[in-house]
C-alpha positions in Angstrom: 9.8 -34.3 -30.7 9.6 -30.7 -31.0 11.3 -30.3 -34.3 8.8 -32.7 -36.1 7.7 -30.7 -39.1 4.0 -30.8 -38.0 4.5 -29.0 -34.8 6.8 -26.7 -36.6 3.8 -26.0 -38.9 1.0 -25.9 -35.9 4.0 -23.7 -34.3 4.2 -21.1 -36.8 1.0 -20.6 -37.9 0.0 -20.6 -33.8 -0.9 -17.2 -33.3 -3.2 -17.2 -36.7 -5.3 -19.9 -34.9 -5.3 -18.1 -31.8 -6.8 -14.8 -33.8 -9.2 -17.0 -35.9 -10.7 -19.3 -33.4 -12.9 -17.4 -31.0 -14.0 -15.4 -34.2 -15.4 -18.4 -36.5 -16.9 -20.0 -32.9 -18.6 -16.9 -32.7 -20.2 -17.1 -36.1 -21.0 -20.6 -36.0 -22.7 -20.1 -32.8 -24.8 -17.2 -33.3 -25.3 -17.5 -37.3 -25.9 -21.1 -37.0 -27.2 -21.5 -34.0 -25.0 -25.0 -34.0 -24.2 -26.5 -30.5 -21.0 -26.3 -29.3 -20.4 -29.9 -29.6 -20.4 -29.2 -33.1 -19.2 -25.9 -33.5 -16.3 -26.5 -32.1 -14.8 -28.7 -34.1 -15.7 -26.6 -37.3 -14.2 -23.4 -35.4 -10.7 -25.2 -35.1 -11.1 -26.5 -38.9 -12.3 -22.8 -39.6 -9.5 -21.9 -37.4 -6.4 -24.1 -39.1 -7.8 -23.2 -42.8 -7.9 -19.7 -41.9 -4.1 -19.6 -40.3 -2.7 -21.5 -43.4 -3.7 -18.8 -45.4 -3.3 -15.8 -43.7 0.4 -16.9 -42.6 1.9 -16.8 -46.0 -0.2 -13.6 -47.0 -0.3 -11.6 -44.1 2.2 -12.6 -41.7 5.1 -13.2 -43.5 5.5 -10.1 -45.5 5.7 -8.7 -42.1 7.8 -10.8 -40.6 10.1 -10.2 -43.8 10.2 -6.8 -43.3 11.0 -6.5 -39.9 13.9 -8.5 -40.0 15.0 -6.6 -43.4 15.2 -2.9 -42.1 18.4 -2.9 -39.2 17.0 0.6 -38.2 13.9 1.5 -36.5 12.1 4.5 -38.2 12.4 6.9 -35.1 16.2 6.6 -35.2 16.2 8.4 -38.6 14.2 11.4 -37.3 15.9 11.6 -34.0 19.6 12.4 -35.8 17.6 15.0 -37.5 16.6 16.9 -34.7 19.6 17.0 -32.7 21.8 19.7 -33.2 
């Protein structure tokens, strides 16, 4: 059940949602003035349109990178200073 692509989506894109949510909740409830019992439903549509985008433009280049350099930037200065 875990490997259904949907959960592998909500899955990778999780921690997006978790930064977006309380953010867009925030605005619709002060901005707006809405109720919760509607802004929350908006803030996890806010929340899941937000993720899908920021995961392939944000996140991934990052994630790309750090699996891409084998050696940590400290190591390189850290031979240079011993002697």
């Amino acid at each position: 059940m875990l490997g259904l692509p949907l959960l592998i989506w909500i899955g990778q894109r999780s921690y997006g949602l978790y930064l977006w949510s309380f953010p867009i909740l925030t605005v619709c409830r002060s901005t707006f003035d809405l109720p919760i019992a509607v802004a929350g439903p908006i803030s996890i549509a806010g929340a899941f349109i937000c993720a899908a985008v920021s995961y392939p433009l944000v996140e991934r280049p990052f994630l790309r990178r750090r699996y891409s350099d084998p050696k940590p930037a400290g190591a390189i200065q850290s031979e240079r200073v011993q002697l």
